[in-house]
N, C-alpha and C positions, 0 to 999 in steps of 0.2 A: 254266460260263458259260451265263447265258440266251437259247436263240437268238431266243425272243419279243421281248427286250429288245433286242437285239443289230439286228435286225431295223426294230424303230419306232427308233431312234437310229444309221442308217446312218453309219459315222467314212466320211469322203473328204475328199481333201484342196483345201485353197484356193486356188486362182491367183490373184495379187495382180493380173499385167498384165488375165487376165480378167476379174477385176472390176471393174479404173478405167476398161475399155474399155464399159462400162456405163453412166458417167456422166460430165458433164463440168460441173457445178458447181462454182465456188470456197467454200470454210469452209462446205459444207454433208459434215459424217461421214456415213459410211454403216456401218453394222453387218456385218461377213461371219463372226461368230462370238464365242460367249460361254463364259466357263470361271467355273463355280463366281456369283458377282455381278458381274463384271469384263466388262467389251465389247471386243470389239476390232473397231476403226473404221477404213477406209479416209480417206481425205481429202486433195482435188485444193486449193492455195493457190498465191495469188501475189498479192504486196502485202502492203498493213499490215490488220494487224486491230487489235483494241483494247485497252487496258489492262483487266486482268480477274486476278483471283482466286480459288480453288477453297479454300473455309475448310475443308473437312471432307477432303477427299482430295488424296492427290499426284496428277499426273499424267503419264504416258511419250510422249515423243516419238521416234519412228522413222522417222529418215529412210532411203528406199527409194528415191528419185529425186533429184535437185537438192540446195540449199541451203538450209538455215532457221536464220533468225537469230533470236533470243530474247532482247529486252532485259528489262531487272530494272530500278529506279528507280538501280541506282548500279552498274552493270556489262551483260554483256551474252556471250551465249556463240555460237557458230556449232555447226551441226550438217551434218557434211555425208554424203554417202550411204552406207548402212552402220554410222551411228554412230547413238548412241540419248543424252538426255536426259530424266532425272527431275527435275520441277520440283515444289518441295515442298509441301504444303496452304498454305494462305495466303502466299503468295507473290504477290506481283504480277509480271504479265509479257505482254510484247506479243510474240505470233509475228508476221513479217514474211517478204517471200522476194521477192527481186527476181525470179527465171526461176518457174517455174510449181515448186513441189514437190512430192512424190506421198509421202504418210507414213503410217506406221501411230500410232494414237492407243490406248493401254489406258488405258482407267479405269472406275470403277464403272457400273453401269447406270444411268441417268438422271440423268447430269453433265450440264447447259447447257454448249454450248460458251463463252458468252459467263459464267459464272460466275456470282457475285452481282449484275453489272451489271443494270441498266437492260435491259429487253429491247431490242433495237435490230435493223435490216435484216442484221445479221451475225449473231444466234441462228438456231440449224440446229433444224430439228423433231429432237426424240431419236426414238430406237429406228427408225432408219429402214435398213432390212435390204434388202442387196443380194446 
């Protein structure tokens, strides 16, 4: 092993509580580490967000706190804490959450949260590292 390398790429591990104790926006992701092109995002909701789409990637939902409900045009699933949700490239779907939900989000580097949509007051600036 190289300890020069080893060295400039310090491993330690991530505190989810101490990173959302960091921020307190709603459907704005925050970055706390990357593997390989893949992000993984923190992210504080409650309420409806919008109907939206990802044509080119799936993407993982992890809930870590609360409730998240996820409607589809003709169905609809619940996630609750502890449990995780793959929703598939082109899929349409609205995340919602009535109490406040605290999730983990993977997906590609430079996914809009809001998808092919319209930009609108609910696109999160990407790569935003907490």
């Amino acid at each position: 092993m190289n300890t020069e390398q080893t060295a400039a790429h310090a491993i330690h591990t991530i505190n989810f509580a101490s990173k959302f104790s960091l921020f307190s926006e709603q459907w704005a992701p925050k970055v706390v580490a990357e593997m390989n092109d893949y992000q993984f995002k923190i992210v504080r909701l409650q309420g409806d967000f919008i109907w939206h789409a990802h044509a080119a990637t799936d993407e993982t939902f992890i809930v870590l706190e609360g409730r998240l409900r996820i409607d589809f045009r003709d169905s609809h699933v619940l996630v609750s804490q502890g449990e995780m949700v793959v929703v598939p490239k082109g899929v349409e779907h609205k995340p919602s959450a009535e109490g406040e939900v605290k999730l983990l989000l993977i997906e590609p580097r430079g996914v809009l949260n809001t998808g092919e949509e319209e930009i609108s007051e609910l696109t999160a600036v990407n790569d935003v590292w907490i």
